[in-house]
C-alpha positions as CSV (number, residue, x, y, z in Angstrom):
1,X,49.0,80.8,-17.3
2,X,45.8,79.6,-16.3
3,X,47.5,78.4,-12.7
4,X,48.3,82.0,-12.4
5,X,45.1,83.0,-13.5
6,X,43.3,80.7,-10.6
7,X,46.2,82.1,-8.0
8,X,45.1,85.9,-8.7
9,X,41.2,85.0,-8.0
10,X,42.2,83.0,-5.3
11,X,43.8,85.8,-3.6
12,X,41.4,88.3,-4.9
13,X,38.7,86.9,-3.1
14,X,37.9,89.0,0.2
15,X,40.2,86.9,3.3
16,X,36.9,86.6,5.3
17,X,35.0,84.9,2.5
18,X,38.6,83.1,1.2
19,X,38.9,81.2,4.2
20,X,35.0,80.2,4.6
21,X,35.1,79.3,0.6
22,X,38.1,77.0,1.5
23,X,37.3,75.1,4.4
24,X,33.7,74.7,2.2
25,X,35.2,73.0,-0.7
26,X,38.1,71.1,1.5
27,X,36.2,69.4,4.2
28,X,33.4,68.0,2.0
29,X,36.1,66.6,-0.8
30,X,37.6,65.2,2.3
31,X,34.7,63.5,3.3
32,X,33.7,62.3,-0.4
33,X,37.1,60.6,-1.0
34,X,37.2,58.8,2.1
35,X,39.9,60.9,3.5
36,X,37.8,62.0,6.6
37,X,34.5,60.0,8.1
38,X,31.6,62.2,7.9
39,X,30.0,60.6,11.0
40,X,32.9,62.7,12.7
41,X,32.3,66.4,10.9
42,X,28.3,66.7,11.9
43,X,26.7,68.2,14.9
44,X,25.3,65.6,17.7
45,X,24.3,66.9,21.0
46,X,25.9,64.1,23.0
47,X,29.0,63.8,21.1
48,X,29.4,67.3,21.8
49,X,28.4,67.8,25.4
50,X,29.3,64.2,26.9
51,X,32.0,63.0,24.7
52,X,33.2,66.8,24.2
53,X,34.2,66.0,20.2
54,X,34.1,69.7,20.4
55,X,35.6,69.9,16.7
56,X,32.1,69.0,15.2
57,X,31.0,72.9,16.4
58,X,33.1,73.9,13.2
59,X,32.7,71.4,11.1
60,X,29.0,71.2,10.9
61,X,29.1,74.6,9.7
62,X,32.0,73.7,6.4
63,X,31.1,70.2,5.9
64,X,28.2,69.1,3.2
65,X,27.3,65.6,2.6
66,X,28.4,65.4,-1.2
67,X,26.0,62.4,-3.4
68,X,24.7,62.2,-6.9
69,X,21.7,63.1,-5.1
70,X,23.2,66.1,-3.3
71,X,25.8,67.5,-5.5
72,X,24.3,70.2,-7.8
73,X,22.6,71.9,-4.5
74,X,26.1,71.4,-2.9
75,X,27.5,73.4,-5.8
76,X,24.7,76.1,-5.6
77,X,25.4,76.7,-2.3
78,X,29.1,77.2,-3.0
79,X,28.2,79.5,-6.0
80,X,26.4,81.5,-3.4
81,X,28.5,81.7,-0.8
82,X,31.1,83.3,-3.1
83,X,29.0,85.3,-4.5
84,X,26.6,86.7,-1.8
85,X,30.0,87.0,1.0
86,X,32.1,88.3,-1.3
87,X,29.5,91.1,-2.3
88,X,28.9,91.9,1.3
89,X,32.8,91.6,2.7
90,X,33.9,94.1,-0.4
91,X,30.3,96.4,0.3
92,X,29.2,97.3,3.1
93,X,31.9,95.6,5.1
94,X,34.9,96.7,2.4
95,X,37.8,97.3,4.7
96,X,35.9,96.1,7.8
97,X,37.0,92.2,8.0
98,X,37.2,91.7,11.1
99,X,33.4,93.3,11.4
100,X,32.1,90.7,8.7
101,X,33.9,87.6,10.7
102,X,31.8,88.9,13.4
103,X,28.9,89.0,11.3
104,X,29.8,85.3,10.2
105,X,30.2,83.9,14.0
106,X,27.0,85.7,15.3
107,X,25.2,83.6,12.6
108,X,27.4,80.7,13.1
109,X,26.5,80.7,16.9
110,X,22.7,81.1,16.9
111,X,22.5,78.7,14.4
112,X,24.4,76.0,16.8
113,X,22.2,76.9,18.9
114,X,18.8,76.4,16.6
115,X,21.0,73.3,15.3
116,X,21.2,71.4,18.4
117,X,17.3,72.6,19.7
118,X,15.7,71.1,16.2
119,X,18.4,68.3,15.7
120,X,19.9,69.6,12.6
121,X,23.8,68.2,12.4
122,X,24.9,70.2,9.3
123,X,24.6,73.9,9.0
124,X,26.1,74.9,5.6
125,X,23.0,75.4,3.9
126,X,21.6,77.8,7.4
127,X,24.9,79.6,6.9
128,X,24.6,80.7,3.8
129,X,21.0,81.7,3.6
130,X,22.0,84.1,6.7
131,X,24.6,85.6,4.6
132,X,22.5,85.9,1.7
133,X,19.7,87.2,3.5
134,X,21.7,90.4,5.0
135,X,22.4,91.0,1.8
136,X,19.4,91.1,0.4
137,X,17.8,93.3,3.2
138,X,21.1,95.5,2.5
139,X,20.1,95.8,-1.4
140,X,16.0,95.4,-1.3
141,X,15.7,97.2,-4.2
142,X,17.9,95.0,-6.6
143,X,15.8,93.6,-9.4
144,X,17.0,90.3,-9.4
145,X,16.2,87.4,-12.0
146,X,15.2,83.4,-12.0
147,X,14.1,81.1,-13.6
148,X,11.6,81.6,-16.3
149,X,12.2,85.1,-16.7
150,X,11.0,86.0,-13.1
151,X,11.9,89.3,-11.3
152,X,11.1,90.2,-8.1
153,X,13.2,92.7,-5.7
154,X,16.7,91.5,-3.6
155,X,14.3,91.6,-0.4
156,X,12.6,88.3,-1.6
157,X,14.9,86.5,-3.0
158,X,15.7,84.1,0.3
159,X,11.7,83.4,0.7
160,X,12.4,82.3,-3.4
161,X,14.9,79.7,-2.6
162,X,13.6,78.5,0.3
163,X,10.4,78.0,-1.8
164,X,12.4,76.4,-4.8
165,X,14.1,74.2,-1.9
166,X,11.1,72.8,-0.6
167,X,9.8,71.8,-4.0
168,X,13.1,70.3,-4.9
169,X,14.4,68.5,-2.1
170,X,11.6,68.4,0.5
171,X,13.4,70.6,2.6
172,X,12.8,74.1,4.3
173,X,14.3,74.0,7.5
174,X,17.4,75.0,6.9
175,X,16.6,78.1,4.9
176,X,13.8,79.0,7.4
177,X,16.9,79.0,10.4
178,X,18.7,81.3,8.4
179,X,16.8,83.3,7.5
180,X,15.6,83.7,11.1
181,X,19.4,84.2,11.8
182,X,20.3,86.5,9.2
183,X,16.9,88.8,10.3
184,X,18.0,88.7,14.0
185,X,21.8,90.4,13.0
186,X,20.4,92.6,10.9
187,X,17.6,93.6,13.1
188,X,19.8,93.9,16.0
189,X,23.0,95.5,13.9
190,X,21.0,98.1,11.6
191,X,17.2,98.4,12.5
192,X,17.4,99.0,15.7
193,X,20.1,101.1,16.0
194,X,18.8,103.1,13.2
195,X,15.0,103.0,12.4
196,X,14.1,102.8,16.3
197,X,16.8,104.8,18.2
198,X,18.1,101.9,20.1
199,X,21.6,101.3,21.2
200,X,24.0,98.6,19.1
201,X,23.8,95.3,21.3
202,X,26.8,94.1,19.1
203,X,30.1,95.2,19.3
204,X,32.7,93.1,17.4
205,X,35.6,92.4,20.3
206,X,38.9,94.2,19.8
207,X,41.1,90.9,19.8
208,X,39.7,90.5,16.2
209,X,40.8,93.6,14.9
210,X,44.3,92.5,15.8
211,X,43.4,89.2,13.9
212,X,42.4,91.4,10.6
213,X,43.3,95.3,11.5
214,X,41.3,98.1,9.6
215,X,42.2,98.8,6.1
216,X,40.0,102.1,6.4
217,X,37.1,103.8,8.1
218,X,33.9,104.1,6.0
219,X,31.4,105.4,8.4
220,X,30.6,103.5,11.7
221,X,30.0,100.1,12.1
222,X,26.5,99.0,12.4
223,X,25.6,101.7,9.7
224,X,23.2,100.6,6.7
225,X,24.2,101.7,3.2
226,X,22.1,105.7,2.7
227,X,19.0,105.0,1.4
228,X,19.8,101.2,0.7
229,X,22.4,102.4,-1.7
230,X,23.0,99.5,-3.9
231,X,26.1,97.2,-3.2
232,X,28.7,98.6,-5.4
233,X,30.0,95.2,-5.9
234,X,26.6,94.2,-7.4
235,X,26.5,94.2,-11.4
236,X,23.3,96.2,-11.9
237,X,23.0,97.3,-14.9
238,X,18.9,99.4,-16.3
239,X,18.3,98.4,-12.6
240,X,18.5,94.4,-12.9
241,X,21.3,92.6,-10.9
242,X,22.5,89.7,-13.1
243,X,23.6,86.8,-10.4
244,X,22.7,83.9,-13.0
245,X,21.0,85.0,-16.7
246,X,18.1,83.6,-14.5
247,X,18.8,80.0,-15.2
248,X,21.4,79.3,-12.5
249,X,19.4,76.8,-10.9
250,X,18.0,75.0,-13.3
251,X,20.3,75.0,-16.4
């Protein structure tokens, strides 16, 4: 029963989302275990370029270094990934796959780009800040909660975490690239298009939508929700969105 039970929420899960979830959770088990040297999976500018080890492009982007020092942020960002892709595959994007997948390499390829300027060689946590911040500028309104009891709208949650992150780990970076990412897609996808009258630089290429076809039309692509109509895959309920009880981080 409860393999079934897995099987159903497996496949449940938005393909998009599925498929970055998996390789998430499979490359860095690999590298934990011994099964795969991490010194292979990260992103190095002349391993790349001169030794064309061109595999490390992906695998920077899927592969987390996984410690008793580094697992319960590991997890986190797993716990967000689902959570924040998901809600954006099945909202704004429901039916639109091959659009998010877009989404997902625009972010994936500016942050290679950031990656190999700053000499960053992983870019899971980047990754998922991007996604998280699209989501958040798609749903400003969101109360969301956090620790302590603290609320504080969906449109600054991102500057949160990367907050929390520097206070816990000394970091910063990463959440900063992403965010910069995340800003530039949405800036370019549905700002500009929309609040300034400027034309969509984006236009996902039609060999994807014969990868993952159109279930169904739900306006045009590159359209924000009406009046940042909140994602109907959020639970919101008296106006709070519930992503944690406000403890997930620090229970």
């Amino acid at each position: 029963m409860a393999e079934g039970d897995i099987a159903i929420w497996f496949k449940g899960i938005p393909i998009v989302t599925r498929v970055w979830f998996s390789l998430c959770v499979l490359f860095p088990l690999a590298g934990r275990i011994g099964l795969l040297n991490p010194l292979y999976m990260i992103l190095e500018y002349g391993l790349v370029v001169y030794r064309f080890q061109i595999w490390r492009l992906l695998t920077c982007a899927v592969f987390y270094v996984i410690s008793p020092a580094t697992g319960f942020h590991y997890l986190m960002n797993l716990y967000f990934l689902y959570s924040y892709s998901r809600r954006l595959e099945s909202g704004v994007f429901d039916g639109r796959s091959a659009d998010y997948l877009f989404m997902v390499l625009i972010h994936w390829a500016i942050l290679l780009v950031l990656g190999l300027l700053v000499g960053l060689w992983l870019l899971m946590d980047s990754l998922v800040m991007s996604v998280i911040y699209v989501w958040c500028q798609l749903n400003q309104d969101v109360i969301m909660q956090f620790w302590f009891g603290m609320q504080f709208k969906a449109m600054y949650f991102p500057w949160v975490l990367t907050i929390f992150g520097m206070v816990l780990r000394g970091g910063g970076v990463e959440e900063l690239l992403g965010i910069f990412t995340g800003h530039a897609y949405f800036f370019l996808m549905f700002k500009y298009p929309q609040d300034f009258g400027g034309r969509a630089f984006l236009s996902t290429p039609q060999f994807l939508y014969k990868w993952l076809p159109n279930r169904r039309t739900i306006g045009g692509f590159g359209q924000a929700p009406i009046s940042r109509r909140q994602d109907p895959s959020a639970n919101v309920g008296g106006g709070r969105h519930d992503w944690g009880q406000g403890n997930v981080l620090g229970d």
